[in-house]
N, C-alpha and C positions, 0 to 999 in steps of 0.2 A: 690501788686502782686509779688513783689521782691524775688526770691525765692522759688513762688508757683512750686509745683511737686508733685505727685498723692498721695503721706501720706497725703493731704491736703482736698482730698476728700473725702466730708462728707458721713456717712450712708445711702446705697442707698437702705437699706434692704424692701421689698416688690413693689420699683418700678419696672414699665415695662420700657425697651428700645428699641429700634428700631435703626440698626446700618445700612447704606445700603452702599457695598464695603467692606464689613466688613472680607472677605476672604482673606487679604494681608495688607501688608504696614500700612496709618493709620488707617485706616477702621478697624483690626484687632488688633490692640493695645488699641484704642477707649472701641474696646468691652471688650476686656480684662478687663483693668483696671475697667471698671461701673461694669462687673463680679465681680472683685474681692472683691468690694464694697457693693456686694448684692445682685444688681439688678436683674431681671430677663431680657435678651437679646437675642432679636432676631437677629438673621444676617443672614442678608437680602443681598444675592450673586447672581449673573446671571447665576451662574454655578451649579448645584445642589451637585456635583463632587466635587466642589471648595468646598462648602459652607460645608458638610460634616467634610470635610477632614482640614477645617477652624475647625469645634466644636472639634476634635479631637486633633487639636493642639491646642486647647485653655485651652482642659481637663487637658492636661498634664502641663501645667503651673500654670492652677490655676483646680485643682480635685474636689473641690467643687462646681467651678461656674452651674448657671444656664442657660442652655443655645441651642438656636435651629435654626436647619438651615432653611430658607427657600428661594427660587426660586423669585429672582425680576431682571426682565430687565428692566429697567427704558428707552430703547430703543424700548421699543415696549409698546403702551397705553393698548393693550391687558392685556398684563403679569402686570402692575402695579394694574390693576382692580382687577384680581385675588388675589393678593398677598391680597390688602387691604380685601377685601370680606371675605378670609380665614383664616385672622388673628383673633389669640382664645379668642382674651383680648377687652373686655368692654371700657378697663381705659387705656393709652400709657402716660405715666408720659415723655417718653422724645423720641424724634425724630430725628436725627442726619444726615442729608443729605450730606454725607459725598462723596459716589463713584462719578466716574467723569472721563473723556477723555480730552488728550490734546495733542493738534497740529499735530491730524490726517492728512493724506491725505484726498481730500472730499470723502463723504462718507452720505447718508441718512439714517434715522432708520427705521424702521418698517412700519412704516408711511406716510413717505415720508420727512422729517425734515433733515437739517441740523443737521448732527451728534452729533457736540459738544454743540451746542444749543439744540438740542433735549434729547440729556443725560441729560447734564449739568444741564438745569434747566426746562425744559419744564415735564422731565420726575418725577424732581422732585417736582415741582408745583400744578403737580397732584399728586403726594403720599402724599402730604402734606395737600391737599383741601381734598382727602380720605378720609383720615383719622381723620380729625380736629371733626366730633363726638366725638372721642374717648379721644383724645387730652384737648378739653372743658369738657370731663368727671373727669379728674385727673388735682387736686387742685395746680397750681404752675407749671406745666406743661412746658418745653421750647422747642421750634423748632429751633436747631442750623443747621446751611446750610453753609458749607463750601465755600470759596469764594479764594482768590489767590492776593497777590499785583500786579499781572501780569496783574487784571483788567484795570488798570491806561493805558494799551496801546490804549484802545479804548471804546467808550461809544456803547452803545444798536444802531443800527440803527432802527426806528420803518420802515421806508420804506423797508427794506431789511434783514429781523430778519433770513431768511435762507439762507443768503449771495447767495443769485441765481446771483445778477448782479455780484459780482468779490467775488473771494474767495483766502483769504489768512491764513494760518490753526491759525498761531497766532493771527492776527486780530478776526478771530471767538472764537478761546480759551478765549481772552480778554473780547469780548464782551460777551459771557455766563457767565461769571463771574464775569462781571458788572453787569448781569441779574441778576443772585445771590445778591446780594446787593441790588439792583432796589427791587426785590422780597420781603426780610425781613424787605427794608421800607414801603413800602405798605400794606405788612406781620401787622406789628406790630402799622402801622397807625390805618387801620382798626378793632385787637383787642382791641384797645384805645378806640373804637368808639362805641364797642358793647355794646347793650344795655344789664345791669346788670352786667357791669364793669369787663368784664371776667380779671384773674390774668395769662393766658396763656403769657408765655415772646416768641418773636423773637429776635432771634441774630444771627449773624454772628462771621466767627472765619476763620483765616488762618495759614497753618502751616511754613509760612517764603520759603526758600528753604532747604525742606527733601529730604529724599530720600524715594522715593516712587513707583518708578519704571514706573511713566508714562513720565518720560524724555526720555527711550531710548523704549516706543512703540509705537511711531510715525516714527522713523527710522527704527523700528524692522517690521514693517507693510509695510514700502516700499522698504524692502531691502536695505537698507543703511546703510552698515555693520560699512564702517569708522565712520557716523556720532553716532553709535549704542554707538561704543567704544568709540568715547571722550565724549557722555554723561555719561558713565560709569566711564570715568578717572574724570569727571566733581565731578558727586556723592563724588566719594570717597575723592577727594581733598580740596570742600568749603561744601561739602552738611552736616545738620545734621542728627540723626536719627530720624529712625519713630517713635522714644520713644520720641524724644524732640518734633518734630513736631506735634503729636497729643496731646502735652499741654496747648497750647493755644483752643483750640477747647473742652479739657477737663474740662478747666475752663469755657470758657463758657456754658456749660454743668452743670457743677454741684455747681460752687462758689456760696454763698450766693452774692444779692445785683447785681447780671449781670444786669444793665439798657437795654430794649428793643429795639434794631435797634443798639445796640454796632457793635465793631467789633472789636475783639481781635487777637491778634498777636505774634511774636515774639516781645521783647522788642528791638534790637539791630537792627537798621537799617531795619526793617522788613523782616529779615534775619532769626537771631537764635538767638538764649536767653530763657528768663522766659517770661509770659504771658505778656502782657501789650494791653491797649489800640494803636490799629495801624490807621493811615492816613486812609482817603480813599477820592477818589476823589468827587467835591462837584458832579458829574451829579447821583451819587447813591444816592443820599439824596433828590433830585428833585420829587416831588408830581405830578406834571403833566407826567413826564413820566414813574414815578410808575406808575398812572392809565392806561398809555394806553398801556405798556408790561405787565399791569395785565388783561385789556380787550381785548388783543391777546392771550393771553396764555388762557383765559377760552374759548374765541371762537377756538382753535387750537386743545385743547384737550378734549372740550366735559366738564370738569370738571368744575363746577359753584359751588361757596363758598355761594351765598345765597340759604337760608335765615339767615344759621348762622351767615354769617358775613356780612356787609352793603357794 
């Protein structure tokens, strides 16, 4: 991996992708780069406004990409139903669970969920159960689900997955993002398992610390103007860019040989660098509580993976 950087990614001409966040920071460079490689990309924004004015900057960067906006709030089970239902492609060769909230004030979604838990991975759990027809259709397929070393603060509580008894905004950022991990092991358990040997890969992928602009909108949302600015003085002074931080997530995306349940990272302290295998804590790799944040999450959201997957 020493080295690796987007000249390294291979011909993506005639896949479909699926980018969600994909209107800013890495979500937007994500797309870029699988654009600029061939694929066809959807991006998939909360804002329809955004997500526009996203294809439009993406044209001018790269004139030939292919590319379309469409309307996903992963905060509302509503809006993810539609999205999947309206999507015009048969076959999604690659799936990128990329957008995401951190260390909001509380805050419930659509639903009634735990915000950052409800984005984070609930919203995407179901876009990923969606659409996994589609996904089993296209040979080689991967579902990369962005994840964060900030997991390490705290594991899944199964008793209190919408932090209702105590809520502390980083404690819940952490654990959604352990959920993320928890997810793509049980993710990628159960494609192991499927009968007629599906070749569908899960992984996981994190961008170290970028800059990505969700450091200062958790201050920008409570009016905490000082804390706004030293996340900004924070950014500019250790943070990398959204160009390096969506490298590791790139590779897992598109490298030949990504082994299923990885999780890839910066190399350097899981900070900044080139791709490399990253840590992750041993409770993400846990089978018993993959099962049972995956039999919450399908009783939460209605969305049930069988009879495709066991």
């Amino acid at each position: 991996m020493t080295g690796w950087n987007t000249g390294d990614i291979p011909d993506l001409d005639g896949r479909v992708a699926v980018v969600t966040g994909a209107n800013g920071g890495l979500g937007h460079v994500i797309a870029r780069e699988l654009a600029r490689k061939g694929a066809t990309v959807v991006l998939a924004c909360r804002s329809e406004a955004r997500g526009s004015a996203a294809v439009e900057r993406l044209l001018g960067e790269v004139p030939a990409a292919a590319v379309e906006p469409a309307r996903l709030d992963l905060g509302d089970l509503g809006s993810v139903r539609e999205f999947a239902y309206a999507l015009p492609y048969e076959r999604v060769d690659l799936l990128v669970n990329n957008a995401g909230v951190m260390a909001l004030p509380h805050g419930t979604t659509a639903d009634g969920f735990e915000t950052q838990f409800g984005v984070n991975h609930l919203g995407h759990f179901a876009l990923t159960g969606l659409l996994l027809p589609s996904l089993l259709a296209a040979p080689g397929a991967r579902i990369v689900t962005v994840s964060s070393f900030m997991h390490a603060l705290a594991n899944v509580d199964p008793r209190d997955l919408n932090s209702v008894r105590r809520y502390g905004r980083w404690t819940a950022y952490a654990r959604s993002k352990s959920a993320n991990l928890l997810f793509t092991h049980e993710l990628a358990r159960r494609l192991a398992a499927r009968e007629g040997a599906s070749d569908v890969r899960a992984v996981a992928a994190h961008p170290g610390y970028a800059e990505t602009g969700l450091q200062t909108a958790g201050p920008r949302a409570e009016g905490r103007r000082l804390a706004e600015r030293l996340a900004r003085l924070g950014n500019r002074v250790v943070a990398q860019s959204p160009e390096a931080g969506a490298l590791p997530v790139l590779y897992a995306a598109t490298a030949p040989g990504v082994p299923s349940d990885s999780f890839t990272g910066p190399s350097f302290a899981m900070w900044r660098g080139s791709p490399a295998p990253s840590w992750r804590a041993s409770w993400t790799t846990d089978d018993t509580m993959g099962e049972r944040l995956w039999a919450a999450s399908e009783r939460l959201t209605g969305v049930v993976y069988e009879p495709l997957l066991p």
